[in-house]
C-alpha positions in Angstrom: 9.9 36.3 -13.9 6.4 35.0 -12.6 6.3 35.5 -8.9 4.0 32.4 -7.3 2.8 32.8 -3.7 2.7 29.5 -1.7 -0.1 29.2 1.1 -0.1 26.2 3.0 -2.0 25.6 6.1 -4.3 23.1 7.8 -8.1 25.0 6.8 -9.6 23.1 9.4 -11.9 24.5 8.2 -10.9 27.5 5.8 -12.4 30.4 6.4 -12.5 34.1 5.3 -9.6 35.0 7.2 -7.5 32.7 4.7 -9.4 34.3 1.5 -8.3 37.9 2.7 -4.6 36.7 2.9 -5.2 35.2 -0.9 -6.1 38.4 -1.9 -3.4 40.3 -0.5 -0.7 37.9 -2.1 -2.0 39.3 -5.7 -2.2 42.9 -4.8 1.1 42.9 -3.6 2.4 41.6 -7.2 2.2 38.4 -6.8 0.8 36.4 -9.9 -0.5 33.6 -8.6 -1.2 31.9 -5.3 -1.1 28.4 -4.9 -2.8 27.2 -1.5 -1.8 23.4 -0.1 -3.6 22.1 2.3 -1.1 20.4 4.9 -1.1 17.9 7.7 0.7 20.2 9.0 3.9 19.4 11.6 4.1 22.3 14.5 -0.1 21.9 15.1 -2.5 19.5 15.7 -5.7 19.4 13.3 -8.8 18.5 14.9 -9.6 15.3 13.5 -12.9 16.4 12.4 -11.9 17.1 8.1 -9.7 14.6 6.6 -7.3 15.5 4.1 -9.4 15.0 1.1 -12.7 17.3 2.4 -10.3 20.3 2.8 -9.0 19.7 -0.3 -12.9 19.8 -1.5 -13.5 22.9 0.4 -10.8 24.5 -1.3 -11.6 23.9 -4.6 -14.7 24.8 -4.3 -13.7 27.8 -2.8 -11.2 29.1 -5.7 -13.1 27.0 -8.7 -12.7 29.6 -11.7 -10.0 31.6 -10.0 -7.7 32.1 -13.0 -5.2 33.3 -10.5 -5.4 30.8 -7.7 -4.6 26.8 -7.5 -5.5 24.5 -4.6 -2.5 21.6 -4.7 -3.0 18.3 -3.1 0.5 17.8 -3.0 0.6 17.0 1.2 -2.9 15.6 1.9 -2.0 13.1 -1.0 0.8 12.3 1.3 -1.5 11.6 4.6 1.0 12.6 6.9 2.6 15.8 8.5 5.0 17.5 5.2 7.8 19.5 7.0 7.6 22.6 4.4 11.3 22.3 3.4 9.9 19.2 1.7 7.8 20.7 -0.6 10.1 24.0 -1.3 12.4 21.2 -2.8 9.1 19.8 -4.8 8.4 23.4 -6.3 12.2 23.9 -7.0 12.7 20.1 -9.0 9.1 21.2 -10.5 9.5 24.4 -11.4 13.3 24.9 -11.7 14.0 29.2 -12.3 11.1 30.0 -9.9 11.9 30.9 -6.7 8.1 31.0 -4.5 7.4 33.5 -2.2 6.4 31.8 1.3 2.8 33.0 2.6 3.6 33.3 6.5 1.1 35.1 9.3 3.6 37.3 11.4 3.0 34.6 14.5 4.4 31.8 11.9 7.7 33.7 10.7 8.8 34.3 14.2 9.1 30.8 15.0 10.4 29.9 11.4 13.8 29.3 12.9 12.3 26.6 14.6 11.2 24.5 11.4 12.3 21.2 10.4 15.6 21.6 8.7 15.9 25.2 8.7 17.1 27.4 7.4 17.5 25.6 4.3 14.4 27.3 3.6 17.0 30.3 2.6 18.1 28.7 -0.4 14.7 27.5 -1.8 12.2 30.3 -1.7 11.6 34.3 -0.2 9.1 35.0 2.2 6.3 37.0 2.3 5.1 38.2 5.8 1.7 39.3 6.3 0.4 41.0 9.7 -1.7 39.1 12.6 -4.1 40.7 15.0 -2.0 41.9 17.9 1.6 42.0 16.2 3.1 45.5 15.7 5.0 46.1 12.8 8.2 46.8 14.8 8.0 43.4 16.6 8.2 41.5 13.4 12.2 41.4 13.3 14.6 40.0 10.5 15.9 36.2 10.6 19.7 36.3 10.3 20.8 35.4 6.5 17.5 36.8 5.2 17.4 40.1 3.2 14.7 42.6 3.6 12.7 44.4 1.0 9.8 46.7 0.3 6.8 45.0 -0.6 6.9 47.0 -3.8 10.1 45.2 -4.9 8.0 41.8 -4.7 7.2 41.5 -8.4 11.1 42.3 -9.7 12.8 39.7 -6.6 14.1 36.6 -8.5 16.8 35.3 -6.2 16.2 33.5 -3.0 16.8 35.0 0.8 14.5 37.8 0.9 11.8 38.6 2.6 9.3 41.7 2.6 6.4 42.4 5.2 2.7 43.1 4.3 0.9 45.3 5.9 -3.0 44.6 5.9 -6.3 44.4 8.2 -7.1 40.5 8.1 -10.1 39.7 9.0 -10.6 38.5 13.1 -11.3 34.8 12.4 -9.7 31.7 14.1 -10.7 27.7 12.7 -10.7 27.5 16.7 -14.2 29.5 17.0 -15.4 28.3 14.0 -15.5 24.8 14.7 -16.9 26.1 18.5 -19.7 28.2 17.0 -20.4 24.9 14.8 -20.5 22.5 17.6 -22.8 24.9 19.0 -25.3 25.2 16.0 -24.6 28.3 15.4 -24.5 29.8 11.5 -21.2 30.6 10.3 -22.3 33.4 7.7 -20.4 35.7 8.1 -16.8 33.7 8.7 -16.1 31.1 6.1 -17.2 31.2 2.1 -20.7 30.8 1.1 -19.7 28.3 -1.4 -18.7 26.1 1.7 -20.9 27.3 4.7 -23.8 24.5 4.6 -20.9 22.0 4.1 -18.7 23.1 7.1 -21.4 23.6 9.2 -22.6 20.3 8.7 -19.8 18.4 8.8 -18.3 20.0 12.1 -21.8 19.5 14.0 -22.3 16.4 13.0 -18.7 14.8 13.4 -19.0 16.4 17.2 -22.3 14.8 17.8 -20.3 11.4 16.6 -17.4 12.1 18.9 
């Protein structure tokens, strides 16, 4: 049974933070990663990338990752996508998958707050990766959900689980990167090379038009 990872997000702008979390989703057994950038419903975006430039940014990012696909399946939609909505996409898709969820630790302990939950339970399994500042014994259970060693991942083909990741991401918000670009200052050393000149450029210069 392939196991697919699905990373959604805003990547306003992305940044190395998000390619860390990538990374960990295939050496913890998952095959592939799909990332989807989102107008996302529980944040605001900063009104500075449209839909279609993080979808750019993306591709560029993972172009030739075998392992990795960018999906334009909510920017194409221009409008916030309640993930529930595209669970059920993946499931009429790809019926006799069931994805594995890409949360941050701060995201899964509101996920009892999302739109229409917790029919998330009978669409997908969730994988839970550490934040900055979040003990491991502070990320709790949701009630239905089944917990599992992260070793299990690759042999989990029923819905309802979940598994927690333990890893050292990277100290990066999209907050302080769009500050630092405002500011002029080089962004080296927190988003992809690939990208850099273009996020750089396009955050200082949409400010300066603000």
């Amino acid at each position: 049974m392939k196991q697919i990872g699905l990373f959604g997000g805003s990547f306003d702008p992305p940044h190395l933070g998000h390619l860390a979390l990538v990374q960990a989703g295939l050496d913890s057994g998952l095959d592939e990663v799909w990332v989807i950038p989102a107008y996302p419903v529980h944040r605001e975006l900063s009104g500075l990338a449209d839909g279609g430039v993080r979808l750019m940014w993306l591709e560029k990012i993972f172009a030739g990752h075998s392992r990795v696909k960018v999906l334009d399946w909510e920017v194409s939609q221009q409008q916030p996508t309640p993930a529930v909505d595209t669970l059920r996409r993946f499931s009429a898709e790809y019926p006799g998958i069931t994805p594995w969820l890409m949360l941050g630790a701060d995201a899964w302990a509101g996920f009892e707050s999302w739109r229409e939950y917790p029919a998330h339970r009978l669409l997908c399994n969730v994988a839970v990766f550490a934040r900055q500042g979040i003990d491991k014994q502070a990320v709790l259970s949701h009630s239905g959900w089944q917990k599992m060693d992260p070793e299990q991942l690759s042999e989990c083909d029923k819905p309802g689980h979940w598994c927690f990741v333990e890893l050292e991401l990277p100290d990066i918000s999209a907050t302080l990167i769009r500050e630092y670009a405002a500011q002029g200052r080089s962004l080296a050393d927190l988003v992809p090379a690939a990208v850099c000149a273009d996020i750089e450029k396009n955050y200082t210069v949409m400010k300066e038009n603000m």
